[in-house]
C-alpha positions as semicolon CSV with decimal commas, in nm:
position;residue;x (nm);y (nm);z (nm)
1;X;12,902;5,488;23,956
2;X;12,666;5,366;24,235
3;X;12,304;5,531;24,283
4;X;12,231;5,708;23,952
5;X;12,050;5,415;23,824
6;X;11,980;5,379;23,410
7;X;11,901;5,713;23,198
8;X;11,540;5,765;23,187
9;X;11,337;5,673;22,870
10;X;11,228;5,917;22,694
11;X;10,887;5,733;22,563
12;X;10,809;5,586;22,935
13;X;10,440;5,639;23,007
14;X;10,514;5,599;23,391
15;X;10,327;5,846;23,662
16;X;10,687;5,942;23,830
17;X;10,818;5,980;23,497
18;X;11,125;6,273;23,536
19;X;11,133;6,586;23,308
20;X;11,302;6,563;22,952
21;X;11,661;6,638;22,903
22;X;11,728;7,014;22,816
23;X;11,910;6,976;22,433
24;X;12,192;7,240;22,460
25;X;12,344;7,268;22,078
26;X;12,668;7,085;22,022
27;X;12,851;7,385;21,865
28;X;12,758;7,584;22,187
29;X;12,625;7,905;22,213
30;X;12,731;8,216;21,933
31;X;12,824;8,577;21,969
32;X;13,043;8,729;22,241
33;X;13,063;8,655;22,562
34;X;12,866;8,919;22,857
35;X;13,006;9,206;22,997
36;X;13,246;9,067;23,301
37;X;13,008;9,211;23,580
38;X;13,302;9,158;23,865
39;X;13,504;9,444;24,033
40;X;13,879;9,319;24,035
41;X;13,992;9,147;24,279
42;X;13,909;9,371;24,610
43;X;14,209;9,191;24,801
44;X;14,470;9,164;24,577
45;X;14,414;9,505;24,453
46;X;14,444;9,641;24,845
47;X;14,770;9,447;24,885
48;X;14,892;9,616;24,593
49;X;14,798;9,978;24,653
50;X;14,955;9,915;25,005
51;X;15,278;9,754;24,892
52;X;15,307;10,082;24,629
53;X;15,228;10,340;24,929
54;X;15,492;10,167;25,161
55;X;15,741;10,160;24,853
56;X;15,648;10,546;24,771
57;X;15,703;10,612;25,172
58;X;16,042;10,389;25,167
59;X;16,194;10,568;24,859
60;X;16,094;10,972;24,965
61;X;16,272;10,877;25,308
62;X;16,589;10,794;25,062
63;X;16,608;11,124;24,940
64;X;16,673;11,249;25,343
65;X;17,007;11,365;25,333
66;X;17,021;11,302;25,722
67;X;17,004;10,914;25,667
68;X;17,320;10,769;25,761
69;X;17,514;10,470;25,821
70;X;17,258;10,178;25,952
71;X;16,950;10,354;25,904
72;X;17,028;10,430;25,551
73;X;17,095;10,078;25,532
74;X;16,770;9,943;25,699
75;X;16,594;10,186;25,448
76;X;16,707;10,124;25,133
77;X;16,673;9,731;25,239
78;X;16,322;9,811;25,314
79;X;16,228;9,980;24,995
80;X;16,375;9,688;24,753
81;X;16,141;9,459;24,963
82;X;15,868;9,702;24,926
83;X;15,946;9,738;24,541
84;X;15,966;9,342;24,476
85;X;15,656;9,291;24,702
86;X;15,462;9,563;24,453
87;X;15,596;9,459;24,106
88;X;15,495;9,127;24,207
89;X;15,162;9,181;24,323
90;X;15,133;9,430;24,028
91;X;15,273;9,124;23,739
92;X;15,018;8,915;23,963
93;X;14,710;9,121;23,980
94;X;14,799;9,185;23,595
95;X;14,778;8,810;23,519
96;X;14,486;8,685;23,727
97;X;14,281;8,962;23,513
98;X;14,409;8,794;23,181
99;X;14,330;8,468;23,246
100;X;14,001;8,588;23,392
101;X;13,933;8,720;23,041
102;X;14,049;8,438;22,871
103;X;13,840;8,151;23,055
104;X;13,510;8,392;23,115
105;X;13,521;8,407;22,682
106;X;13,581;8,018;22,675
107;X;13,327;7,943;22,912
108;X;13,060;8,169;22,715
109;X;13,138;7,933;22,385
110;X;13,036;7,631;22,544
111;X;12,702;7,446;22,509
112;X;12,640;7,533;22,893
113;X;12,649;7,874;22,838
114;X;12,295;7,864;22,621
115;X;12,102;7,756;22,968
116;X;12,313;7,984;23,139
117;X;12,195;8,293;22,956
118;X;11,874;8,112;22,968
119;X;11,893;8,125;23,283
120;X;12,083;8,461;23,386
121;X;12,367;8,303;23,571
122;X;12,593;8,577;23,441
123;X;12,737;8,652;23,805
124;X;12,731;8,254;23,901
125;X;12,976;8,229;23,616
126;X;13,189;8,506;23,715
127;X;13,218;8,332;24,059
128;X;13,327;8,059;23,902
129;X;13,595;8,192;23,672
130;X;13,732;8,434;23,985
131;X;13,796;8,110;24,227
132;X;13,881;7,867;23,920
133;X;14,165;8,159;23,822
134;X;14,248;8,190;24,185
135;X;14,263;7,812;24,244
136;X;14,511;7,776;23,907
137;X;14,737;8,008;24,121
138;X;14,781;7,792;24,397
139;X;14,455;7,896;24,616
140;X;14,369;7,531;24,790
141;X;14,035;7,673;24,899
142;X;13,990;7,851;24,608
143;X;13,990;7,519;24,427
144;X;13,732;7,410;24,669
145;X;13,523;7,670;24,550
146;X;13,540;7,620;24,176
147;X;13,487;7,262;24,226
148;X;13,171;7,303;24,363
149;X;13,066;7,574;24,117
150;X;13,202;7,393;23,849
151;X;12,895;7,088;23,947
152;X;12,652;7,382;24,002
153;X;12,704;7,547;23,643
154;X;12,684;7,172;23,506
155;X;13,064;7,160;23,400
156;X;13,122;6,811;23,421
157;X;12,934;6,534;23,247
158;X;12,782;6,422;23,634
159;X;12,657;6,786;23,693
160;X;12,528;6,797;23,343
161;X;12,296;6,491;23,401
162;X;12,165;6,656;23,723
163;X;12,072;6,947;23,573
164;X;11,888;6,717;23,295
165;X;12,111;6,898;23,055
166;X;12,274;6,706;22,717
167;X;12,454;6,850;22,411
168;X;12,240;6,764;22,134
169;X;12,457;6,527;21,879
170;X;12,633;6,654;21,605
171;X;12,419;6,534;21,286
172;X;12,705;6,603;20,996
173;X;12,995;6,447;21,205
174;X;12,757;6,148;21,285
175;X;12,713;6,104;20,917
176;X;13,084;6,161;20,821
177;X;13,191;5,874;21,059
178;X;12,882;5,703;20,943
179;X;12,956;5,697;20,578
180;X;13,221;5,380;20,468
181;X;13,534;5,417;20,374
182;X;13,557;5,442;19,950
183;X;13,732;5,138;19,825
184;X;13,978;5,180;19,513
185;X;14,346;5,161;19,674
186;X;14,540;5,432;19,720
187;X;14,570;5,734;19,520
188;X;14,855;5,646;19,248
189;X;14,655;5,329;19,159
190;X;14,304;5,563;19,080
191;X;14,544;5,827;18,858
192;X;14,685;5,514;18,676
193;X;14,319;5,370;18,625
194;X;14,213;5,756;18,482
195;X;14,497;5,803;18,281
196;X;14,510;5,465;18,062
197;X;14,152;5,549;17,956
């Protein structure tokens, strides 16, 4: 990629030297995640209470004996739109709010989520999670949104060398892949070699 030039050296004695890399810890940050601090979804929940009122309205207006013929007709067509349009707003509204919980406690396990806390983004995050769940449900602006959050939270490895952030390496696993592989064949030949002794 064009224009972000080598990484900076750490030991370089140079006047316009840039600031060290944050080290966020590889197994990324413990204990539970903050308190979601957003309302639900202000919209969504409006569209709902209104598609319940209109299907309350449509299905009193059933109970007229006075409706007749066409009108009776019109009406009862009117309140199984009104009672699909709520149960799926409801089943909708109902799963934006699990996922929401689902990626806000992901998101708090990351490494990120150490300079975060750091830093009291707490509400940034929520942002994020609210248009990144909104964008996974079809949202094309919504995915706009999150993008640009996503760089700003340092979600991708570009944003994360903006921010001067890196995960710190993994010591044990370094050593584990380190280590060489133990010669002696394969596991039948070792029991043969222990039991003729």
């Amino acid at each position: 990629m064009g224009g972000t030039g080598p990484a900076p050296n750490p030991n370089s004695r140079r006047r316009n030297a840039t600031l060290p890399m944050t080290l966020l810890p590889a197994g990324g940050r413990t204990g539970e995640a903050p308190r979601w601090p957003l309302l639900d979804d202000v919209s969504l929940t409006a569209r709902c209470e209104g598609a319940r009122r209109l299907r309350d309205e449509l299905e009193l207006a059933l109970l007229d004996p006075e409706l007749t013929g066409r009108r009776r007709t019109a009406a009862q067509k009117g309140y199984d739109a009104a009672l699909t349009e709520s149960n799926i707003l409801e089943k909708k509204l109902q799963a934006q709010q699990a996922v929401e919980a689902e990626l806000w406690e992901g998101l708090w396990a990351l490494p990120q989520a150490v300079a975060w806390e750091r830093l009291g983004w707490v509400r940034e995050v929520a942002q994020y999670v609210r248009w990144k769940v909104l964008a996974e449900m079809g949202d094309l602006d919504a995915s706009k949104e999150a993008r640009m959050l996503a760089d700003r939270l340092g979600l991708n490895p570009l944003a994360m060398l903006r921010l001067r952030w890196e995960v710190s390496g993994d010591e044990v696993a370094e050593q584990r892949a380190a280590r060489p592989a133990r010669r002696g064949g394969d596991v039948r030949s070792r029991l043969r070699a222990v039991g003729e002794e």
